[in-house]
N, C-alpha and C positions, 0 to 999 in steps of 0.2 A: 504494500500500500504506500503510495506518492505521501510526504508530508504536505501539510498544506502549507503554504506560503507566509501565511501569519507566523506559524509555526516556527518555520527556518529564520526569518525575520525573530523573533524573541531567543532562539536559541543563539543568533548573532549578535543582537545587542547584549545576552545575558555573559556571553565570551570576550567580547569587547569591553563591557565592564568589570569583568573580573580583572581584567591586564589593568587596565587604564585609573578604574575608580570613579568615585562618584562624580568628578570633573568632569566627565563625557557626559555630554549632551544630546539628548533623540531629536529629531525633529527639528533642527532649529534655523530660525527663517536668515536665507544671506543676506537680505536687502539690507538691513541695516549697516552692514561691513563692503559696502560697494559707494563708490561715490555718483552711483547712477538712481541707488535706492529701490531699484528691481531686482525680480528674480524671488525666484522660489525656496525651500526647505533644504537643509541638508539632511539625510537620513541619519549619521553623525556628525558631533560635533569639538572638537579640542581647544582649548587656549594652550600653547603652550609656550609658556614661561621662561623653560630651558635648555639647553641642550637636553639631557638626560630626559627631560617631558618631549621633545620633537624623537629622538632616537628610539623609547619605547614607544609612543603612536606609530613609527613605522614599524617596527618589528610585530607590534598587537595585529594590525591588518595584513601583514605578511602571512603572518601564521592563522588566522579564520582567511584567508584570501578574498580581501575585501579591498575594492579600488579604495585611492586619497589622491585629495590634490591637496596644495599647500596655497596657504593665501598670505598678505600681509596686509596693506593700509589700505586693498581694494580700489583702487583709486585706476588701474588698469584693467577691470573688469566686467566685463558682463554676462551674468548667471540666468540660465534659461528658468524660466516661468513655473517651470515642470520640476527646478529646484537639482540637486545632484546624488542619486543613491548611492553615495559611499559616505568616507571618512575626511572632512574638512579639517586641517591643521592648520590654526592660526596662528604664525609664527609669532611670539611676542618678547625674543629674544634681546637684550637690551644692552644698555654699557658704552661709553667711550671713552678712551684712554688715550694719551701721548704716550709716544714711543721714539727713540732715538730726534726727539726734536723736532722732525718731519713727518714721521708715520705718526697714522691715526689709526687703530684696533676700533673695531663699530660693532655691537650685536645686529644683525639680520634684521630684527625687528624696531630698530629704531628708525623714525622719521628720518627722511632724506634731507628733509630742512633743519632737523637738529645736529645734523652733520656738518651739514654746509656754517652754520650757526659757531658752531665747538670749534670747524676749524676757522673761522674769522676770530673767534673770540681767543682765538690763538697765534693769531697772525700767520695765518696758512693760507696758502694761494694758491688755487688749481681746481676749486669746487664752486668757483661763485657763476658759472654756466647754469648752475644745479638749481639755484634758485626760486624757490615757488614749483617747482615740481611736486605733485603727492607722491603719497605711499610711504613705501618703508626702502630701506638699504637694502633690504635682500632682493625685492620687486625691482629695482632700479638695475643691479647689477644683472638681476635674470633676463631684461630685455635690453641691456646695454642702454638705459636712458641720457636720454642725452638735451643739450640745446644750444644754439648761437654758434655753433661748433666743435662744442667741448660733447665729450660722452665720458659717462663715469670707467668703463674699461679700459679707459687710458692711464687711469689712479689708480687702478687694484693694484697691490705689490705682494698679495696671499691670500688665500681665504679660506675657509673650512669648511668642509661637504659634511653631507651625511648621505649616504647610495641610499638606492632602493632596497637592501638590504639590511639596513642600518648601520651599516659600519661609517665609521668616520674618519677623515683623511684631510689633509692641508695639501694644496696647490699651488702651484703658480699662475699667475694672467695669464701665460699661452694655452695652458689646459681649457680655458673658456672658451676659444677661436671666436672674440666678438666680431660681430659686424655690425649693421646699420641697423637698429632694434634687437636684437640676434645674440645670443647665446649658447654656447656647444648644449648648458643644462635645460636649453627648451629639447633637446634630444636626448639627451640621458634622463633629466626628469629628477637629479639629485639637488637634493635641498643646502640653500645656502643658512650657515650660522651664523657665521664670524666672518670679518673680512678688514682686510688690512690696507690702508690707502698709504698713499707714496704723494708728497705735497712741497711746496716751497714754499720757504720765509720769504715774506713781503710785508708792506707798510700797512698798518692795520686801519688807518684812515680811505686809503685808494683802494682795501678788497670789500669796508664797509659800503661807500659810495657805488661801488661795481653793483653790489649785490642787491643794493637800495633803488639803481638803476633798471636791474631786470626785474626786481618784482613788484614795479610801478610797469612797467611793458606790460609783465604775464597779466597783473590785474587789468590791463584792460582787454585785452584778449578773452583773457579768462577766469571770468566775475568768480569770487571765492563761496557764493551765493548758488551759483547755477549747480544744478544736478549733474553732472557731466564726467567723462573722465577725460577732459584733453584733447588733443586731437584723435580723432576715431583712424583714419587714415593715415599711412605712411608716407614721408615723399617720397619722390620719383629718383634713382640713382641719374644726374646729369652732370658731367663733368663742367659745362661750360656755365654752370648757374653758381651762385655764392654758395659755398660751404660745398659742394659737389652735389645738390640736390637740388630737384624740380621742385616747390610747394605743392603739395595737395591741395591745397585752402587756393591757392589760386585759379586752378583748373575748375574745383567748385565752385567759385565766386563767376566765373564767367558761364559757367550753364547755368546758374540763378539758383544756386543750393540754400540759400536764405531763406527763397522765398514755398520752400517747401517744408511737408510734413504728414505724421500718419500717426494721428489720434494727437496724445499727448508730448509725443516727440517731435521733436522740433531741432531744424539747423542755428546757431548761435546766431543772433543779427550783428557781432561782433566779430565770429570768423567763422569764414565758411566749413570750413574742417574740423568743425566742434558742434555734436550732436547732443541737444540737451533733454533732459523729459522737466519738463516745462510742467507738467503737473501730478496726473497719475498715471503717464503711461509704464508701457509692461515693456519688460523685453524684446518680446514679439514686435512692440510697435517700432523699438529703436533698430531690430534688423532688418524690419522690412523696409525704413527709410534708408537704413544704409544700401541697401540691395540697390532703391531707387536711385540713388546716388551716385553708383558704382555703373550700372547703366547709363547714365546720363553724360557721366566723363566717357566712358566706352565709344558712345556713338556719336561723340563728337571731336575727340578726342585719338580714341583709340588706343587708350592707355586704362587698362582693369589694374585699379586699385587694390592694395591691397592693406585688411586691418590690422591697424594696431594695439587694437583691444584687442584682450584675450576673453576669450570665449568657453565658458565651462556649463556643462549639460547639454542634454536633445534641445536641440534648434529646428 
């Protein structure tokens, strides 16, 4: 006789909780850890605090064989409607320290802007690109974030994995192969803890002004207010354009991506390559504008877009 579904279902959560403890959470809605504020349930749920909490969440789902993805400040995300049947870890690993003068040691789960922040407040130059970017330092290093022309993979000087397996390991930056958004652990799928940035002394008046200068930009671009994660869109790889990119945002701007929408999402009237839910729209509604979107550059253009939100669940 087949068990029933419910069945397997209690027998998995009651296994996961014996590993994990009463910290695991059933059921629990993503919206609120995305900066889009959609999206559906997790079937489970983790904070985790420490290394030693991220290494046994991977080992617990290892061993019942239950998928996980791993999340941090959401701010890159959009979680389908229908929510994710596995194991959500939320990295919340924390810490900054000085090291040899230059090097900064980051927990994963710290904000990108308390980085950039630590190292101004330390007379460190090399992160003020970073500026007003979300999320957390593991997020940021997992898709090589980047702006103005700086990307944070040019700063890594180490960092500390944890596999799919749980084991733990320290790297070097070419272990990553970043590229343009792009990192080797969008293909491995191993989780960032620790990480180590490589930075130079400079005058702590010209990195504050820098930094004071890009996050009066970002805020207009990108109201602190809006539901959003940024730009949805990647640019174009162009050697002949500044920084070696096309804009996405401008190719939108000229099919009239403004001036479009589907329910509650909506294009930014601020930049075209910034998808906002303007009220209560769902996920659903933010891909189906992006879909339109991505068409629209297509047939005029002839250049398919591609996202830089990361996307987790059925779509």
């Amino acid at each position: 006789m087949e068990s029933k579904p419910e069945s397997n279902g209690k027998i998995r959560s009651e296994a996961l909780r014996s590993r994990l403890g009463e910290r695991l959470e059933l059921n629990k809605s993503l919206a609120p850890f995305t900066t889009f504020k959609t999206g559906g349930a997790a079937s489970y749920f983790l904070n985790a605090d420490s290394v030693d909490d991220v290494t046994r969440a991977v080992r617990a789902a290892n061993e019942i064989g239950l998928e996980f993805f791993v999340i941090g400040g959401g701010s890159n995300l959009l979680v389908s409607d229908a929510g994710y049947a596995g194991l959500i870890i939320r990295i919340r690993t924390r810490g900054l320290s000085l090291e040899n003068e230059t090097e900064i040691v980051c927990g994963a789960g710290e904000e990108l802007m308390a980085l950039v922040t630590y190292a101004a407040d330390n007379s460190l130059s090399g992160l003020e690109f970073a500026a007003g970017i979300g999320g957390t330092v593991g997020g940021a290093v997992y898709g090589n974030a980047g702006a103005y022309g700086g990307e944070i993979g040019r700063r890594l000087n180490r960092a500390v994995l944890i596999g799919r397996d749980g084991q733990l390991k320290t790297v070097k930056p070419e272990y990553f192969r970043f590229g343009y958004r792009d990192s080797y652990l969008k293909s491995t799928h191993e989780i960032l803890v620790e990480a180590c940035f490589q930075l130079e002394k400079g005058r702590l008046r010209l990195i504050r002004d820098k930094i004071d200068g890009i996050l009066k930009e970002r805020e207009a671009k990108f109201p602190r207010s809006a539901k959003c994660a940024g730009c949805f869109f990647k640019n174009i790889e162009d050697s002949s354009q500044e920084h070696g990119k096309l804009p996405a945002g401008r190719l939108l701007e000229e099919v009239g991506a403004k001036q479009m929408s589907v329910g509650d999402a909506r294009v930014s009237e601020h930049h075209a390559n910034v998808i906002v839910n303007a009220g209560s729209a769902s996920s659903k509604d933010i891909m189906q504008l992006a879909d339109k979107l991505k068409e629209k550059v297509f047939e005029q253009f002839g250049i398919m877009l591609q996202e830089e939100v990361i996307q987790i669940g059925e779509f």
